[in-house]
C-alpha positions in Angstrom: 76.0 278.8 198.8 75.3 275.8 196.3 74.9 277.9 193.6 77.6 280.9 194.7 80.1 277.1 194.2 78.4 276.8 190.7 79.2 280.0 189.9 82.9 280.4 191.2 83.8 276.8 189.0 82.1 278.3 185.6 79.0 276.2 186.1 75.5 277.5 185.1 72.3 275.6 186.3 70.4 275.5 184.0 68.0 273.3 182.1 67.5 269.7 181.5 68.8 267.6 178.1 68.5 263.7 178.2 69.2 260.7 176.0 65.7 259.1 175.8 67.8 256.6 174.5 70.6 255.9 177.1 70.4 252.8 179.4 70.2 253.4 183.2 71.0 250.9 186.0 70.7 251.0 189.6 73.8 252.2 191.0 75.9 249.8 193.1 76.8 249.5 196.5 79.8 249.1 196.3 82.6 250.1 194.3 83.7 247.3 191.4 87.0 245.3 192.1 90.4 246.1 190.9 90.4 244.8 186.8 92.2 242.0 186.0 94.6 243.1 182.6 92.4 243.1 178.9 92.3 239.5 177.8 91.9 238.1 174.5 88.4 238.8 173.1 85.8 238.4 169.8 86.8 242.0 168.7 90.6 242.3 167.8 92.1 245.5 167.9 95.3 246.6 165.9 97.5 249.5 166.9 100.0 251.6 164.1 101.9 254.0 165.5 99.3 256.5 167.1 96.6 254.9 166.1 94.3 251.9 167.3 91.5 250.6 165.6 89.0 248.5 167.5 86.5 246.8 165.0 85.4 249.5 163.1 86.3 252.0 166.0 88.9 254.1 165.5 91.4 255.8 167.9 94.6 258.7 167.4 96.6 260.5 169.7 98.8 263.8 168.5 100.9 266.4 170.2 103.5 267.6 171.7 102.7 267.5 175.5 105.3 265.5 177.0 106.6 264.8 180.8 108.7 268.3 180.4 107.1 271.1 180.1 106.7 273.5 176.9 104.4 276.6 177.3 101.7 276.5 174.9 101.7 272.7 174.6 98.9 271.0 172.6 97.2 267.7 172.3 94.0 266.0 169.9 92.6 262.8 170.6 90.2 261.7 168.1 87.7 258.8 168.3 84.9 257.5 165.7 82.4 255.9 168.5 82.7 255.9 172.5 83.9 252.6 173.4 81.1 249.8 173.3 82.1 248.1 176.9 84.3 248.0 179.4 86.4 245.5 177.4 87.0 248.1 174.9 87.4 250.8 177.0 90.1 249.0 179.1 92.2 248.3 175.4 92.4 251.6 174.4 93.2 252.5 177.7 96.2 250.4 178.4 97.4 250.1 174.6 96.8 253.4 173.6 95.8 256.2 175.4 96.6 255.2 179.2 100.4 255.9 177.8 100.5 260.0 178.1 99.0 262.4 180.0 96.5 263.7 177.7 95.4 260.5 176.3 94.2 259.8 179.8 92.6 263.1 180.0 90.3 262.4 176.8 89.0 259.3 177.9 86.7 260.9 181.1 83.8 262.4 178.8 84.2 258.8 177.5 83.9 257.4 181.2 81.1 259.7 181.6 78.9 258.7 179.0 79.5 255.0 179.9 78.3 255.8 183.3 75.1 257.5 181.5 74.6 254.5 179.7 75.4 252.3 182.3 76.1 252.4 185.8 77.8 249.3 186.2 80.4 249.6 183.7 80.9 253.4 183.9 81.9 252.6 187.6 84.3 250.2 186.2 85.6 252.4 183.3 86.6 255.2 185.8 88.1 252.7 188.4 90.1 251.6 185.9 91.9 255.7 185.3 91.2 257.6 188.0 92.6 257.8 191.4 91.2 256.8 194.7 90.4 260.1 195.6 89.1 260.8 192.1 86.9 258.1 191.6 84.9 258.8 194.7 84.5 261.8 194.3 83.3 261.6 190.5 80.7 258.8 191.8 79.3 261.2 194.3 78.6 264.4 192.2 78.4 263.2 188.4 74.9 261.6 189.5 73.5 265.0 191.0 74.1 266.5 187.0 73.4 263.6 184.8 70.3 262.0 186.0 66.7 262.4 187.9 66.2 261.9 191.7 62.9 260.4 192.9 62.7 264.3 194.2 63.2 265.6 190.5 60.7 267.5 188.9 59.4 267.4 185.3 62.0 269.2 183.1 64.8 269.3 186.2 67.8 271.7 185.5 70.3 269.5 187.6 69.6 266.9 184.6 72.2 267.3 182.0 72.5 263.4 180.2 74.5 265.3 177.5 77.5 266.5 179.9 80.0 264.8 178.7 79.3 265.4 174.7 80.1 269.4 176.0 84.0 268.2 176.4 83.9 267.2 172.7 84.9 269.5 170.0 82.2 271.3 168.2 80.0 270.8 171.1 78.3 274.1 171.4 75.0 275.1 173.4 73.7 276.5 170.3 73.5 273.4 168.3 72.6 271.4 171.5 75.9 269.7 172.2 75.8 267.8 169.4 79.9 267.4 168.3 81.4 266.9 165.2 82.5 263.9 164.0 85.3 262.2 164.1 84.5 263.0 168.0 87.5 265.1 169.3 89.2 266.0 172.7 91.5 269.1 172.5 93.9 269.5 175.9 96.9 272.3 177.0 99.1 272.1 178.5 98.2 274.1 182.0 100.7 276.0 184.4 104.3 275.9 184.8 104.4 275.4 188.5 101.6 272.7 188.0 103.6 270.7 186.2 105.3 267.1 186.9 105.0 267.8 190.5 106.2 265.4 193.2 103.9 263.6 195.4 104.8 261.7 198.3 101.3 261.6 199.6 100.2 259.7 196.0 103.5 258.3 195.3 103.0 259.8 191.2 104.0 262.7 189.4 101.4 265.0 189.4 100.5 267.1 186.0 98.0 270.1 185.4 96.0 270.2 182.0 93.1 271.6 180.5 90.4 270.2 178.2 89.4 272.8 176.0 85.7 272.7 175.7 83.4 274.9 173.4 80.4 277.5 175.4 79.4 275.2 177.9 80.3 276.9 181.0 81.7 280.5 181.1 85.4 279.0 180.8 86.2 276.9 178.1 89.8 275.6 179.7 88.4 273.0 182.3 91.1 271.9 184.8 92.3 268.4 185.0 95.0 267.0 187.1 96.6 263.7 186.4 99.0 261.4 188.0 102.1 259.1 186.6 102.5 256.6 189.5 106.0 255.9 190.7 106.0 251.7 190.2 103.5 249.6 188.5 102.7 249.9 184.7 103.5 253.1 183.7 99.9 254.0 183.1 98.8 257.5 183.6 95.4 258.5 185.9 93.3 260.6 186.5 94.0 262.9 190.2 91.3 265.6 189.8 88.7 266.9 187.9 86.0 268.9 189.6 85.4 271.3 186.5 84.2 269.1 184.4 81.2 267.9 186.2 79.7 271.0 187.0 76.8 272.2 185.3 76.5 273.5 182.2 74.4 275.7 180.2 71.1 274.9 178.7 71.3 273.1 175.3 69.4 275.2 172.8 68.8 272.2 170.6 67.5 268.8 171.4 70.9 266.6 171.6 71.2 263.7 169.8 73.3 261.4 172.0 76.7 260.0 170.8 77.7 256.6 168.9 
């Protein structure tokens, strides 16, 4: 049955690729407290127009997805490094990317590899833009693809460090998800009757997109749903995202990690 649900979300199992780099820590308890808002810190960031640079990182946004809908709707988001720290990550969230649906939506295989690198402040990093609902689930599956069990055994398919680098542009599982650079998120727009829907239950608008991702699974749109809450800062989150944990297929090609 495990492996019937694999199948039916476009998810191969398949072999293992690791960062033999990447840091690991234990993973907490308990889930990390609400974040206080960015505060004034070493690195100094400056944001023109749809673009933010961070240091020497560098951030865009373009496209016309907006809050009504267009068929065939498109957006890039474009990045020179995943953010350094939580710090970082929290900036471009609320100053750049937090502001429209699919700016949100590119900054999960960011949150991902975070998590890879460590537990801690990937919790963090996805507490900060995803949902309730969203963030627990995340924490419960991404583990199960993206690193060793004391049951794992030498070369474990379910081990997959370079899942997130597969949502990146030029990401393919013939040149073993390395992506090109400037790193890359493309979304879509997703369907009509998905779109800017209602919620009572979450108190948000709800939205449907896609990240388009390269061979990875057998689908290359991957389903993402975000939310534009009703009161508070106008920040988009993320509601759901199941396909883009699932795993994908073996890298043919030792991967290289990501800056």
């Amino acid at each position: 049955m495990f492996l019937l649900s694999l199948l039916a979300a476009g998810g191969i199992m398949f072999s293992a690729c690791k960062d033999k780099s990447a840091k690991t820590d234990a993973l907490p308890l308990e889930a990390p407290e609400t974040l206080e808002p960015a505060e004034e810190a070493a690195v100094s960031f400056r944001l023109e127009g749809n673009r933010l640079t961070y240091g020497s990182h560098v951030y865009t946004v373009e496209g016309n997805i907006g809050e009504d809908y267009v068929a065939s709707a498109k957006a890039r988001v474009t990045f020179t490094h995943v953010p350094a720290d939580l710090h970082e990550f929290q900036t471009v969230y609320e100053q750049l990317l937090g502001k429209t649906s699919y700016g949100v939506c590119a900054m999960m295989p960011m949150a991902f590899e975070l998590w890879g690198r460590s537990h801690e402040e990937g919790e963090q990093c996805l507490k900060l833009i995803c949902g309730a609902t969203c963030y627990n689930e995340v924490l419960r599956e991404l583990p199960r693809h993206m690193e060793a069990s004391e049951h794992s055994s030498a070369g474990d398919s379910y081990v997959q460090r370079c899942l997130p680098a597969a949502l990146l542009e030029g990401a393919t599982k013939e040149n073993g998800y390395n992506p090109a650079e400037p790193y890359a998120v493309n979304i879509s727009v997703g369907r009509k009757e998905a779109w800017k829907q209602e919620s009572e239950l979450l108190q948000a608008d709800v939205f449907g997109l896609n990240i388009v991702a390269g061979n990875a699974w057998n689908t290359a749109e991957r389903g993402i749903s975000v939310m534009l809450p009703w009161r508070g800062d106008k920040l988009f989150k993320v509601n759901s995202c199941p396909a883009l944990y699932v795993n994908i297929f073996a890298p043919r090609k030792d991967w290289n990690g990501l800056k």
